[in-house]
Structure formats: structure tokens, C-alpha cells
PDB file of N, H, CA, C and O in Angstrom:
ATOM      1  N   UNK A   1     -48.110  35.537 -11.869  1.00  0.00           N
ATOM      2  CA  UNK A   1     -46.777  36.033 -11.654  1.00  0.00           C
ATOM      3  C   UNK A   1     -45.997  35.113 -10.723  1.00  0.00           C
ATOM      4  O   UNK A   1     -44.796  34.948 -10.941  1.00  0.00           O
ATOM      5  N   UNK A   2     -46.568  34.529  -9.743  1.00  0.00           N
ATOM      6  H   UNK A   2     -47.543  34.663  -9.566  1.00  0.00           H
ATOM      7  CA  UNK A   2     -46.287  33.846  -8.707  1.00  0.00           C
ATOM      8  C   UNK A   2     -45.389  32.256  -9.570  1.00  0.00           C
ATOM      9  O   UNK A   2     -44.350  31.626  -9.372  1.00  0.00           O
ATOM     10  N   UNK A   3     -46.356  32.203 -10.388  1.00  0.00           N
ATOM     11  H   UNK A   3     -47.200  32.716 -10.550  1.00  0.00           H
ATOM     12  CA  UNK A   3     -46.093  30.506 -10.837  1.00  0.00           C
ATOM     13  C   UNK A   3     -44.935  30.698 -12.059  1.00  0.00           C
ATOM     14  O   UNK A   3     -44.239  29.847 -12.613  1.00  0.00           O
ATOM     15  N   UNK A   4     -45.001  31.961 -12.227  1.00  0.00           N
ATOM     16  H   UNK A   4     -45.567  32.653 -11.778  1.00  0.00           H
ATOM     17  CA  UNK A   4     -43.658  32.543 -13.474  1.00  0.00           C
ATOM     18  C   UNK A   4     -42.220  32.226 -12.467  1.00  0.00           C
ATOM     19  O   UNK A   4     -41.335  31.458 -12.845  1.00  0.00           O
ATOM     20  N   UNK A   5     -42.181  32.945 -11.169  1.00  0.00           N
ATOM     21  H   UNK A   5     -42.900  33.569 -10.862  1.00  0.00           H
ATOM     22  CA  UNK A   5     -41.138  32.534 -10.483  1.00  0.00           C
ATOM     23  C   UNK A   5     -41.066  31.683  -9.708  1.00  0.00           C
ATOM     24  O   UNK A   5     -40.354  31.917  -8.731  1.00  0.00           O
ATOM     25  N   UNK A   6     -41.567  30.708  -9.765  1.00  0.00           N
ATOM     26  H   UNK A   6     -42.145  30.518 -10.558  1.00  0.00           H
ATOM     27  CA  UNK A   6     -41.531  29.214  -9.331  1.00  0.00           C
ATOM     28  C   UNK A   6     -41.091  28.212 -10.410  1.00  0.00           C
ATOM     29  O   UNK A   6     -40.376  27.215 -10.302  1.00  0.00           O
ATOM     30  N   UNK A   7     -41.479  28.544 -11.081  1.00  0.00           N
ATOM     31  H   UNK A   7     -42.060  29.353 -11.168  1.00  0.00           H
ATOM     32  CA  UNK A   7     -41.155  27.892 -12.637  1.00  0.00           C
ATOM     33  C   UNK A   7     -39.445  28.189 -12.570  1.00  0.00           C
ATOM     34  O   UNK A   7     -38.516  27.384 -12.530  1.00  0.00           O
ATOM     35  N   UNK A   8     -39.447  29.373 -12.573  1.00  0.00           N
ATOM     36  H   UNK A   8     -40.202  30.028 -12.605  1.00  0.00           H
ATOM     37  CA  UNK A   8     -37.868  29.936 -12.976  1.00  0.00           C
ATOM     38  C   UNK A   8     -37.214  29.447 -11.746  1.00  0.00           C
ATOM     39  O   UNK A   8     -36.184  28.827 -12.010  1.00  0.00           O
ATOM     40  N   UNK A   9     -37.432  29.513 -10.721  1.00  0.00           N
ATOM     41  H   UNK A   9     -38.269  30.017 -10.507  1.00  0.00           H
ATOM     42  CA  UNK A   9     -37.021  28.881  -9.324  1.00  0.00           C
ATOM     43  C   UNK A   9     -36.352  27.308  -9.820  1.00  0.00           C
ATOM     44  O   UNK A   9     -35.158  27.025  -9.723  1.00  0.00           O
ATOM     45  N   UNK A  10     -37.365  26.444 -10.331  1.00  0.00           N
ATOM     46  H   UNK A  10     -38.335  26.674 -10.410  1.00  0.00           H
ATOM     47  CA  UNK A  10     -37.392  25.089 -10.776  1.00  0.00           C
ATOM     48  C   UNK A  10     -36.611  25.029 -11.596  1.00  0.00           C
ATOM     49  O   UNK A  10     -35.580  24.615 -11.065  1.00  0.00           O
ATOM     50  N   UNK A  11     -36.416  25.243 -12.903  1.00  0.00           N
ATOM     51  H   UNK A  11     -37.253  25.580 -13.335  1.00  0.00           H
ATOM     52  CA  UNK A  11     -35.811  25.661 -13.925  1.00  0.00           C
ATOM     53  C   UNK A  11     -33.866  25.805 -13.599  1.00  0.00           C
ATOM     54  O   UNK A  11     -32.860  25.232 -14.016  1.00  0.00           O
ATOM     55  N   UNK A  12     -34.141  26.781 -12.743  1.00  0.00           N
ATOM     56  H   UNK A  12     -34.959  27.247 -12.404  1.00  0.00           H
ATOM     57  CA  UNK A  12     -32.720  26.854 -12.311  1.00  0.00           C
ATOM     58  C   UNK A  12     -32.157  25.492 -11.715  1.00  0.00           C
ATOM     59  O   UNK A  12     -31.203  24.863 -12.173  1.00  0.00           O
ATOM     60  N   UNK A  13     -32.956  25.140 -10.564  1.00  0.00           N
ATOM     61  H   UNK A  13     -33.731  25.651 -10.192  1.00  0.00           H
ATOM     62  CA  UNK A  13     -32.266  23.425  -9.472  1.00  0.00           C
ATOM     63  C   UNK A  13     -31.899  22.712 -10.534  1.00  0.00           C
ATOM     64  O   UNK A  13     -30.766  22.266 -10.717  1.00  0.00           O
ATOM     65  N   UNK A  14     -33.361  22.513 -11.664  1.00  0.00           N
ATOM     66  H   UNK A  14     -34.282  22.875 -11.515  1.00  0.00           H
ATOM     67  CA  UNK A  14     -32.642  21.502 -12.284  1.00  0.00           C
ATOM     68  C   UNK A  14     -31.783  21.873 -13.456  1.00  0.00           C
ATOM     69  O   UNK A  14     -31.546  20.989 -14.280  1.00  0.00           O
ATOM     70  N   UNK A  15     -31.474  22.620 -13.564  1.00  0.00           N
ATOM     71  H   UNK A  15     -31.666  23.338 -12.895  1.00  0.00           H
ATOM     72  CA  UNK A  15     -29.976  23.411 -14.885  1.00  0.00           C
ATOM     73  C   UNK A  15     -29.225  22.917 -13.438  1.00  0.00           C
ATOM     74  O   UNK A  15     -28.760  21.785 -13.570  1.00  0.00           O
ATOM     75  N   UNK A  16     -28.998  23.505 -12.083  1.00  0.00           N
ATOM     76  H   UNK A  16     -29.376  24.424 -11.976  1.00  0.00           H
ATOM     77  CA  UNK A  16     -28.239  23.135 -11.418  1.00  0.00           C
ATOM     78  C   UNK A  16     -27.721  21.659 -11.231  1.00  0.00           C
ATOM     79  O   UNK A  16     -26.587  21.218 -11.418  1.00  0.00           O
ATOM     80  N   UNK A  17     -28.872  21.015 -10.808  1.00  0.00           N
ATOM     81  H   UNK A  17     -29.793  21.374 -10.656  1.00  0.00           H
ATOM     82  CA  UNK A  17     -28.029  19.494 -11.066  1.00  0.00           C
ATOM     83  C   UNK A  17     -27.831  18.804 -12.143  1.00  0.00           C
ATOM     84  O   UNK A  17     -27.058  17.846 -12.158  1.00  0.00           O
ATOM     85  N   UNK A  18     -28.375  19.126 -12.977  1.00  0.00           N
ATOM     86  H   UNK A  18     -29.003  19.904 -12.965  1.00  0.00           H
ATOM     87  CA  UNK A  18     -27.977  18.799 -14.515  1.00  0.00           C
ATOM     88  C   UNK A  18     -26.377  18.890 -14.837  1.00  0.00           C
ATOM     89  O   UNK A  18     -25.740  17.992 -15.388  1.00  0.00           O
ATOM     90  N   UNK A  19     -25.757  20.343 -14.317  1.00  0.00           N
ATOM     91  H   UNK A  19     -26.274  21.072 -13.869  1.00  0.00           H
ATOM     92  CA  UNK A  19     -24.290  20.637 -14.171  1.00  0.00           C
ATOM     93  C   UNK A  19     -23.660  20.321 -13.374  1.00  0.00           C
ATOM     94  O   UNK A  19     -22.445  20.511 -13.427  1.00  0.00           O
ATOM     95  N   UNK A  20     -24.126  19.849 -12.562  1.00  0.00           N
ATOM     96  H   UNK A  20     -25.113  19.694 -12.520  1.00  0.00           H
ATOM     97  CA  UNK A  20     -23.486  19.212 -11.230  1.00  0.00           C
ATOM     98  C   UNK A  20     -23.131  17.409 -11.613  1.00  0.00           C
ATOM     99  O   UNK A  20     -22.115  16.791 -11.295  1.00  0.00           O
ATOM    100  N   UNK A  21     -24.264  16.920 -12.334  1.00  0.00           N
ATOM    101  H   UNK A  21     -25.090  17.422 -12.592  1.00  0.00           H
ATOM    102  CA  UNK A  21     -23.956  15.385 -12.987  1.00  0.00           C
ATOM    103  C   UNK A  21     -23.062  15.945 -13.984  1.00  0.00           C
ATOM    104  O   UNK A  21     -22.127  15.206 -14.294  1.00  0.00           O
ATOM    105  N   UNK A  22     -23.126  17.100 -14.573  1.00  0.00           N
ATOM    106  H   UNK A  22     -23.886  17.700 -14.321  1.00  0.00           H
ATOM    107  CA  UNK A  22     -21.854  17.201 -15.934  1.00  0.00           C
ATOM    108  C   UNK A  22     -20.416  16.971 -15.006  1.00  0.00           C
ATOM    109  O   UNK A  22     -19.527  16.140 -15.192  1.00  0.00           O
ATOM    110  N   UNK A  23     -20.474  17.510 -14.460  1.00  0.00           N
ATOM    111  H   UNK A  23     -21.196  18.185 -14.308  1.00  0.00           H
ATOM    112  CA  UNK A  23     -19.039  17.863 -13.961  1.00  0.00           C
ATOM    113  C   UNK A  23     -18.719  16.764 -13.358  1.00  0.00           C
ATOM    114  O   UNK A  23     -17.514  16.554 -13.220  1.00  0.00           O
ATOM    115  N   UNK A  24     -19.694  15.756 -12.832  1.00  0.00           N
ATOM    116  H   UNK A  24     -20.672  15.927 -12.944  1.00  0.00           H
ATOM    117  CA  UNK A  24     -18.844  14.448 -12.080  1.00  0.00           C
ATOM    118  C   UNK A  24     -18.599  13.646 -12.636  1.00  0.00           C
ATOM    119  O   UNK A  24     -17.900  12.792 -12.091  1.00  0.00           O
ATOM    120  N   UNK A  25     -19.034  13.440 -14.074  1.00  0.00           N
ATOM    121  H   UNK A  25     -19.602  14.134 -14.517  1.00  0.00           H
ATOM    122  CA  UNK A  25     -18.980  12.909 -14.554  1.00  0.00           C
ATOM    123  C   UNK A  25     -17.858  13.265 -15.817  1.00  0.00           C
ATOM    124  O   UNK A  25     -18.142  12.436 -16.681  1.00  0.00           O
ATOM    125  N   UNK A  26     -17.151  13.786 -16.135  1.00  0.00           N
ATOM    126  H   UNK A  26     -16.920  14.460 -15.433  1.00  0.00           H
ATOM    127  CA  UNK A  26     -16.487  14.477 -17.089  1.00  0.00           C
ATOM    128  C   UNK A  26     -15.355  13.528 -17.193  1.00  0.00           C
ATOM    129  O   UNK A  26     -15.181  12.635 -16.364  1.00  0.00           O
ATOM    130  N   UNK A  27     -14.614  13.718 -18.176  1.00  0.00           N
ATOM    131  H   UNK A  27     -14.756  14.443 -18.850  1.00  0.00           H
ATOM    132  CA  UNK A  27     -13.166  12.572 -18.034  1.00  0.00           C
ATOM    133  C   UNK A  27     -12.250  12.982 -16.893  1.00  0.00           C
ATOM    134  O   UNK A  27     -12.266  12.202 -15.941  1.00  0.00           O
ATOM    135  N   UNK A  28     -11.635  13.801 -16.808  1.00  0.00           N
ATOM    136  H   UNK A  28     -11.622  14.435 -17.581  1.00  0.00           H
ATOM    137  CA  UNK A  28     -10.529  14.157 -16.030  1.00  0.00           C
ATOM    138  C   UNK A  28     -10.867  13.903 -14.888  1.00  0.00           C
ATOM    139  O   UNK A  28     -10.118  13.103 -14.326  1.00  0.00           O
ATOM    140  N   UNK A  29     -12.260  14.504 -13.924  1.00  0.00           N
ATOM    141  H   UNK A  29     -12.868  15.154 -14.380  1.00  0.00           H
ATOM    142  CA  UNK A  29     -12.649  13.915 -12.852  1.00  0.00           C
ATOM    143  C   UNK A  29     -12.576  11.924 -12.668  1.00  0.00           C
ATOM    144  O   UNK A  29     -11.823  11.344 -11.886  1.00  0.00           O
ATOM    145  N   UNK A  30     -13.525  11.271 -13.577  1.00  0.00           N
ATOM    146  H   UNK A  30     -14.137  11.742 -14.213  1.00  0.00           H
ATOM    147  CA  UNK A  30     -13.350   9.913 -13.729  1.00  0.00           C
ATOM    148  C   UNK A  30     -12.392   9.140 -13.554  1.00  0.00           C
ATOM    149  O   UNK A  30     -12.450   7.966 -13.189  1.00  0.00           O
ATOM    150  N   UNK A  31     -10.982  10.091 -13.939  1.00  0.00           N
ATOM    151  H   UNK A  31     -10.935  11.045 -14.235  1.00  0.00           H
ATOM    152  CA  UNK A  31      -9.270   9.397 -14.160  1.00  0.00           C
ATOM    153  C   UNK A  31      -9.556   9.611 -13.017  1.00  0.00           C
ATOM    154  O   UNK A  31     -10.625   9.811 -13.594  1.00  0.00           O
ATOM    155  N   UNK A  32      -9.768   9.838 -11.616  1.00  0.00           N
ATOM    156  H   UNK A  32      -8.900   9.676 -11.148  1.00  0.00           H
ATOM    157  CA  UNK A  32      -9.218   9.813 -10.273  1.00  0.00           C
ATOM    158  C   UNK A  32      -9.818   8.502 -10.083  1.00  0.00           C
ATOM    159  O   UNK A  32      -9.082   7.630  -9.620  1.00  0.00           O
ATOM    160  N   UNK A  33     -10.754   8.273 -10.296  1.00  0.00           N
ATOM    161  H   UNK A  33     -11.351   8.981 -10.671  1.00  0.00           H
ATOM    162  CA  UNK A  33     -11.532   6.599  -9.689  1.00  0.00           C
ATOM    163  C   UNK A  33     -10.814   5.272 -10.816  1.00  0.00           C
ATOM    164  O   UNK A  33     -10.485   4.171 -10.374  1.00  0.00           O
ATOM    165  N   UNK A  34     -10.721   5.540 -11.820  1.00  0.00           N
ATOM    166  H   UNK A  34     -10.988   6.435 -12.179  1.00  0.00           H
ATOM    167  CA  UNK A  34      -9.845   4.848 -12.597  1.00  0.00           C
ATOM    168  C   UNK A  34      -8.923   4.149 -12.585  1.00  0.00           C
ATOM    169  O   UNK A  34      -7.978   4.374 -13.343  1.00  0.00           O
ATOM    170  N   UNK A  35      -8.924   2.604 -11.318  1.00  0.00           N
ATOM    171  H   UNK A  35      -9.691   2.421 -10.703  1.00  0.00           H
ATOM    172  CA  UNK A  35      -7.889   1.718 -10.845  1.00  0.00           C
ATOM    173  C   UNK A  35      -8.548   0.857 -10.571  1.00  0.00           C
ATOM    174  O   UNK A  35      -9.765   0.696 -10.482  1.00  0.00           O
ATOM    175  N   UNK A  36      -7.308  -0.007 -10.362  1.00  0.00           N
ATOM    176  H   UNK A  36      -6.320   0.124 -10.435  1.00  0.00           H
ATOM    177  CA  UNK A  36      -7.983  -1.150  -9.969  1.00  0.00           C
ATOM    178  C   UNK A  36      -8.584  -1.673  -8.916  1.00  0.00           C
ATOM    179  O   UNK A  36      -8.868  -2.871  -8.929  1.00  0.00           O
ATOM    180  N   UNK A  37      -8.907  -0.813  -7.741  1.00  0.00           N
ATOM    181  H   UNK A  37      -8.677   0.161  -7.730  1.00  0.00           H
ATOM    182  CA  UNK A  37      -9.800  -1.160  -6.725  1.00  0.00           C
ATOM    183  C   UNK A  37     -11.270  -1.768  -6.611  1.00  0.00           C
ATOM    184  O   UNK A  37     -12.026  -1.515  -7.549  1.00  0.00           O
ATOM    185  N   UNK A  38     -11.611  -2.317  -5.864  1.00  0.00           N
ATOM    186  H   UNK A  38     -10.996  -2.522  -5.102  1.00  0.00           H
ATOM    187  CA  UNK A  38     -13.363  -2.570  -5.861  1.00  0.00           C
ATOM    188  C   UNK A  38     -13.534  -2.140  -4.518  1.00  0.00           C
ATOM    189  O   UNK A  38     -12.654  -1.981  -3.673  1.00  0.00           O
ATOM    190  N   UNK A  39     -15.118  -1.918  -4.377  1.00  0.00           N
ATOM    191  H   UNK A  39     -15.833  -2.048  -5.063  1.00  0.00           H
ATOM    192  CA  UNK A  39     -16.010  -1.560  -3.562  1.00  0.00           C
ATOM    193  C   UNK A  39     -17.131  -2.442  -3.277  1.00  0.00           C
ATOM    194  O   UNK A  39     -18.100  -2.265  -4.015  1.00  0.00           O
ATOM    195  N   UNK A  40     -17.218  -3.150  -2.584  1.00  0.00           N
ATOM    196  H   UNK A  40     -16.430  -3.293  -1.984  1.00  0.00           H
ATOM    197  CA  UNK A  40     -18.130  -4.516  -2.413  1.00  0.00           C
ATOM    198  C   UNK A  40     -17.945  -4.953  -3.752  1.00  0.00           C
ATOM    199  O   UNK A  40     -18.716  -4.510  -4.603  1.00  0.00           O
ATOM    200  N   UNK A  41     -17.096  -5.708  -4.061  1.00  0.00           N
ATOM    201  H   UNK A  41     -16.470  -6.068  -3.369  1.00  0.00           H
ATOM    202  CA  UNK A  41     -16.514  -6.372  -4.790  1.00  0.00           C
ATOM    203  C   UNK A  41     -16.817  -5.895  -6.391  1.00  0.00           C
ATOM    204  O   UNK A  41     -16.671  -6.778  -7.237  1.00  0.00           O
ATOM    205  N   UNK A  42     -17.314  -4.272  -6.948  1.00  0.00           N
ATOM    206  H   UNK A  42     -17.432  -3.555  -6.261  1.00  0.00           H
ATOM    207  CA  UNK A  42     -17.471  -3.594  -7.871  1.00  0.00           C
ATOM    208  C   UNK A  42     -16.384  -2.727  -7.775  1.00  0.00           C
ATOM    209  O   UNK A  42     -16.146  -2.029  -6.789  1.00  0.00           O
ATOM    210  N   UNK A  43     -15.579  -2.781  -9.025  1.00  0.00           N
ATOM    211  H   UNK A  43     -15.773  -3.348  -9.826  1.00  0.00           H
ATOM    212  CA  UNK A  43     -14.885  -1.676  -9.731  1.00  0.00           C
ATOM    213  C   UNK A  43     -15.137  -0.408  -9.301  1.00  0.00           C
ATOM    214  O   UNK A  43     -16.175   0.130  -9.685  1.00  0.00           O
ATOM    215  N   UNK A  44     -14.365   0.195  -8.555  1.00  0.00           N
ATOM    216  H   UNK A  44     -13.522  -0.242  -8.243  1.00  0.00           H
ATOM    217  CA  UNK A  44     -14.520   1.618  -7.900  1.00  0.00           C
ATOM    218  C   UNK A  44     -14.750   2.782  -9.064  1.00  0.00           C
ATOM    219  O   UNK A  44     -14.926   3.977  -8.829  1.00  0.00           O
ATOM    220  N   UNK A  45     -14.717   2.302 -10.070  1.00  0.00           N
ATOM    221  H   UNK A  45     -14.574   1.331 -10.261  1.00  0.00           H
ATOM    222  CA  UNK A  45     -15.235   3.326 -11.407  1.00  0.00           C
ATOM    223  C   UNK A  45     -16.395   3.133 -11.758  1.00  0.00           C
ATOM    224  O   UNK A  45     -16.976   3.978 -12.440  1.00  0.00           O
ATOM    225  N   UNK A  46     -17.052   1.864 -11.335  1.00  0.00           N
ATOM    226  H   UNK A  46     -16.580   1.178 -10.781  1.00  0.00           H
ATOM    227  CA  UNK A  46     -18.034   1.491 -11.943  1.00  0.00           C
ATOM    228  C   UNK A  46     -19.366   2.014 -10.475  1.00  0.00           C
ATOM    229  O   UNK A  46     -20.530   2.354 -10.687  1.00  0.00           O
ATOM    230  N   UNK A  47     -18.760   1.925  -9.253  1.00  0.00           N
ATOM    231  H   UNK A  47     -17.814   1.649  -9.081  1.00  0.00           H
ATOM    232  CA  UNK A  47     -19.851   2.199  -8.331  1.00  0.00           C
ATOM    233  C   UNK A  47     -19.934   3.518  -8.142  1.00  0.00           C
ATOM    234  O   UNK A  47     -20.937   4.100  -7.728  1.00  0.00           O
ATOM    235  N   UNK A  48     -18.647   4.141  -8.505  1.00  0.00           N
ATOM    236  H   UNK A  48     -17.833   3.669  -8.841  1.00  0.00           H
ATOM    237  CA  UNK A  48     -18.585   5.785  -8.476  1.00  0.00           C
ATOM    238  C   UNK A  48     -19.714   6.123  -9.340  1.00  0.00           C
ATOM    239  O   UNK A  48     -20.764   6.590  -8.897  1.00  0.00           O
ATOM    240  N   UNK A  49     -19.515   5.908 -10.457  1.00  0.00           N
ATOM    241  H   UNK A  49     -18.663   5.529 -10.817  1.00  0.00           H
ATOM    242  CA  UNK A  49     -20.892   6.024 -11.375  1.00  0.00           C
ATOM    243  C   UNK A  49     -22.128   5.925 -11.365  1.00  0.00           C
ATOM    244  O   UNK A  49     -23.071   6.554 -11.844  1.00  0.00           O
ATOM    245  N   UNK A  50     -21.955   4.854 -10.616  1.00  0.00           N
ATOM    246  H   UNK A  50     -21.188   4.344 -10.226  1.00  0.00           H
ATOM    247  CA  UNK A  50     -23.426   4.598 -10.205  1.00  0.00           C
ATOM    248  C   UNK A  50     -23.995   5.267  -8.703  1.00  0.00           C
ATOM    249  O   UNK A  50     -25.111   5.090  -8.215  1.00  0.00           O
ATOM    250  N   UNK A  51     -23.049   5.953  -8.232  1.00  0.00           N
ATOM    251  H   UNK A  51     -22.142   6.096  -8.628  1.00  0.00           H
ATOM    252  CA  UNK A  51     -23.672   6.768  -6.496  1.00  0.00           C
ATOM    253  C   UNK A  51     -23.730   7.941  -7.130  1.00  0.00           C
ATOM    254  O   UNK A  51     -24.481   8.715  -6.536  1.00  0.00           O
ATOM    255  N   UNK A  52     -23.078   8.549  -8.430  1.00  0.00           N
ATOM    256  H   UNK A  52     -22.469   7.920  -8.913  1.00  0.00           H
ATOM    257  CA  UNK A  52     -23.326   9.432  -8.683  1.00  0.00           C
ATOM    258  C   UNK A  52     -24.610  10.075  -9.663  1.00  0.00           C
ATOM    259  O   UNK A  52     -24.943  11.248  -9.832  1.00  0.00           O
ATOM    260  N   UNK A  53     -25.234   8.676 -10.282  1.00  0.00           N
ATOM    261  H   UNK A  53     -24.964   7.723 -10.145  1.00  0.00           H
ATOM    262  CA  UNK A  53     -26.226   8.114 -10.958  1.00  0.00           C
ATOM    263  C   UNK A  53     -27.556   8.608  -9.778  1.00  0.00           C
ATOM    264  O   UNK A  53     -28.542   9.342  -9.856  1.00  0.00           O
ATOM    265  N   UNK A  54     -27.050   7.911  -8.907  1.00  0.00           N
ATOM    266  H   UNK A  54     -26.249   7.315  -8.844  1.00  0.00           H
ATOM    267  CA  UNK A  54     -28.061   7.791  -7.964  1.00  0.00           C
ATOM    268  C   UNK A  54     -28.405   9.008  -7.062  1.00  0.00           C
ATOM    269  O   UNK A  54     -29.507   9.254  -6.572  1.00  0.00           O
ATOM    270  N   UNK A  55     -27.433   9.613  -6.953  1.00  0.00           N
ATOM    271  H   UNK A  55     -26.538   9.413  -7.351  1.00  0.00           H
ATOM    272  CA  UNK A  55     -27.398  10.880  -6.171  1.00  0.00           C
ATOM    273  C   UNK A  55     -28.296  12.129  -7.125  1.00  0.00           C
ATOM    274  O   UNK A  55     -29.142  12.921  -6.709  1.00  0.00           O
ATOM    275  N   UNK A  56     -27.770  11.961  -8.494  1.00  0.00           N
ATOM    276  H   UNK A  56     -27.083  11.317  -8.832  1.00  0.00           H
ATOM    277  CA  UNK A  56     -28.504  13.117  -9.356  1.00  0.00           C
ATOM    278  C   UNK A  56     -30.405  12.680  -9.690  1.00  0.00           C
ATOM    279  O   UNK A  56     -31.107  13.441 -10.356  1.00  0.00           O
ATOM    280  N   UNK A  57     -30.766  11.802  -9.288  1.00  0.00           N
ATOM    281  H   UNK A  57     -30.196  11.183  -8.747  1.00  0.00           H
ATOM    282  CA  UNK A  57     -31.721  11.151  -9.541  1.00  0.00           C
ATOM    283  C   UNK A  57     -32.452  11.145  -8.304  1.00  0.00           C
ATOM    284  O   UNK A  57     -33.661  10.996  -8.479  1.00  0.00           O
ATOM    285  N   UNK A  58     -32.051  11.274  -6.976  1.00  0.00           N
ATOM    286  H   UNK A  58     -31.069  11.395  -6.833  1.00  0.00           H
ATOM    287  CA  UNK A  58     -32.107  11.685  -6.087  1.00  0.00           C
ATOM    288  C   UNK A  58     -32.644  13.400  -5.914  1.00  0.00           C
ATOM    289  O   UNK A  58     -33.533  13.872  -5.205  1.00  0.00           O
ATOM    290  N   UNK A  59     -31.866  13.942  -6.704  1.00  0.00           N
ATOM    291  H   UNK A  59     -31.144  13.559  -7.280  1.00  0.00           H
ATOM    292  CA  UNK A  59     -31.777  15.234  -6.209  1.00  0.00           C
ATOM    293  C   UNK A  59     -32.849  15.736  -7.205  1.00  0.00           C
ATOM    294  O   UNK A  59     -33.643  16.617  -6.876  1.00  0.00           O
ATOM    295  N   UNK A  60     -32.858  15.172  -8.400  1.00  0.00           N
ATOM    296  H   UNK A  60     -32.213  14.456  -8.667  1.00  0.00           H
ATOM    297  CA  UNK A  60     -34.230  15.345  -9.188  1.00  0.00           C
ATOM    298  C   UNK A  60     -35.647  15.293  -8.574  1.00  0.00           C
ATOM    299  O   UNK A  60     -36.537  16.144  -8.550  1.00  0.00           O
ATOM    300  N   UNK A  61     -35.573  13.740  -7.973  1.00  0.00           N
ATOM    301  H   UNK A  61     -34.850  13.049  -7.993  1.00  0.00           H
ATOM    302  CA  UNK A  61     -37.019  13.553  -7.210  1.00  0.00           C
ATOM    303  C   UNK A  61     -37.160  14.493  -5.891  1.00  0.00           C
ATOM    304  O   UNK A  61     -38.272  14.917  -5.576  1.00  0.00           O
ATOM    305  N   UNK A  62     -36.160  14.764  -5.232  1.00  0.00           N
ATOM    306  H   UNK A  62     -35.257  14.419  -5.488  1.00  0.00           H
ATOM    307  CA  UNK A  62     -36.408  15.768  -4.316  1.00  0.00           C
ATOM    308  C   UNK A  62     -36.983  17.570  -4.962  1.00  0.00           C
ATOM    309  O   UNK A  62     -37.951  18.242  -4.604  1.00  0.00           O
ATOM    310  N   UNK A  63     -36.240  17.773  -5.676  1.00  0.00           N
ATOM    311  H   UNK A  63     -35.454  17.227  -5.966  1.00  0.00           H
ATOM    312  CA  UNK A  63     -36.989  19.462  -6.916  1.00  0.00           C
ATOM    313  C   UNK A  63     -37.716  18.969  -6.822  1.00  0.00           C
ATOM    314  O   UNK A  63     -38.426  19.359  -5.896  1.00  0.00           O
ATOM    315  N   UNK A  64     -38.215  17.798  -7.551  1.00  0.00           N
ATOM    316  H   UNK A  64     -37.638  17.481  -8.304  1.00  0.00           H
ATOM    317  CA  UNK A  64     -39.686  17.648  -8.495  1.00  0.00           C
ATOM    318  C   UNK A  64     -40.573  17.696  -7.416  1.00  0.00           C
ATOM    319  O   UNK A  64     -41.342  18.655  -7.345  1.00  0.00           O
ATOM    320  N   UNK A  65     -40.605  16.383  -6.134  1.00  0.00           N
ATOM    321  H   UNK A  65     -39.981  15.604  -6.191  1.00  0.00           H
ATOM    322  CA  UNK A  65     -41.714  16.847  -4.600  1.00  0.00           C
ATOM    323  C   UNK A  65     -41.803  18.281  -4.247  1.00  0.00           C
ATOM    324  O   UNK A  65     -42.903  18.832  -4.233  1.00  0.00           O
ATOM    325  N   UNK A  66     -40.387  19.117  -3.873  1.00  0.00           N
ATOM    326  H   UNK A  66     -39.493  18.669  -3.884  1.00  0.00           H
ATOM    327  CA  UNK A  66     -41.489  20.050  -4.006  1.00  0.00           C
ATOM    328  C   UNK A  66     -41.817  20.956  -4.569  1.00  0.00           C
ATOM    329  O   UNK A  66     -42.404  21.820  -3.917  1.00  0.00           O
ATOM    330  N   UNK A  67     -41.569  21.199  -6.178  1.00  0.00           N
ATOM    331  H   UNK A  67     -41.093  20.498  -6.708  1.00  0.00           H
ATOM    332  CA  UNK A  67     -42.304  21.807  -6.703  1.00  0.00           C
ATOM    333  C   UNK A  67     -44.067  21.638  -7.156  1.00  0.00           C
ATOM    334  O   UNK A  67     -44.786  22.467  -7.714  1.00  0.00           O
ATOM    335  N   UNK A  68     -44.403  20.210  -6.664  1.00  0.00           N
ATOM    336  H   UNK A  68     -43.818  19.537  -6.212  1.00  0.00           H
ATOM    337  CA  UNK A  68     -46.023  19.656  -6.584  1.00  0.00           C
ATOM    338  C   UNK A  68     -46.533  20.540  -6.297  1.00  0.00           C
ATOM    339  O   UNK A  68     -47.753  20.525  -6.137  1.00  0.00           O
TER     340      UNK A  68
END
């Protein structure tokens, strides 16, 4: 019973950040980074993407430790 709601516990974080990368990633959000700026000399659309890449991938390996 225990490992039924741990499972479902798990289950949920990652539906959670799963929707959390949907939404930052969506068009209408994107049009805000969408200029011509850089960020250490990368396209502020292009590093947005990628911290946000990194952040959900992040937040994956953190669920996944501790659900071990």
C-alpha cells in the first residue's frame, strides 16, 4: 500500500514538471525572449531554452534521487 502512494506521489512531480516545461515553453511565452539580444554572446531565445532545458532536467534528477 505504502509503495502504491509513493508511486502516485512520483507520478504526480513528474506530470508536474512535465507541465511546468509545457508552459515555458509554449509560443506566446517564447515571443517575450524573442529579440535580438544575447546573453554571453547567445541569442537570449536560444539560452532561455536551454536554462529552461536544464532546469526541467534538473528537477527530474532531483524526483528521481529521491524516490530511490
Amino acid at each position: 500500500m505504502a509503495e502504491s502512494r509513493d508511486d502516485e506521489q512520483l507520478s504526480l512531480r513528474l506530470s508536474a514538471v512535465a507541465a511546468l516545461g509545457f508552459v515555458l515553453i509554449v509560443p506566446p511565452f517564447l515571443a517575450r525572449f524573442d529579440h535580438t539580444g544575447q546573453v554571453f554572446g547567445i541569442p537570449v531565445l536560444w539560452a532561455y531554452l536551454f536554462l529552461v532545458w536544464a532546469i526541467v532536467i534538473g528537477l527530474v534528477a532531483v524526483i528521481g534521487g529521491r524516490s530511490g
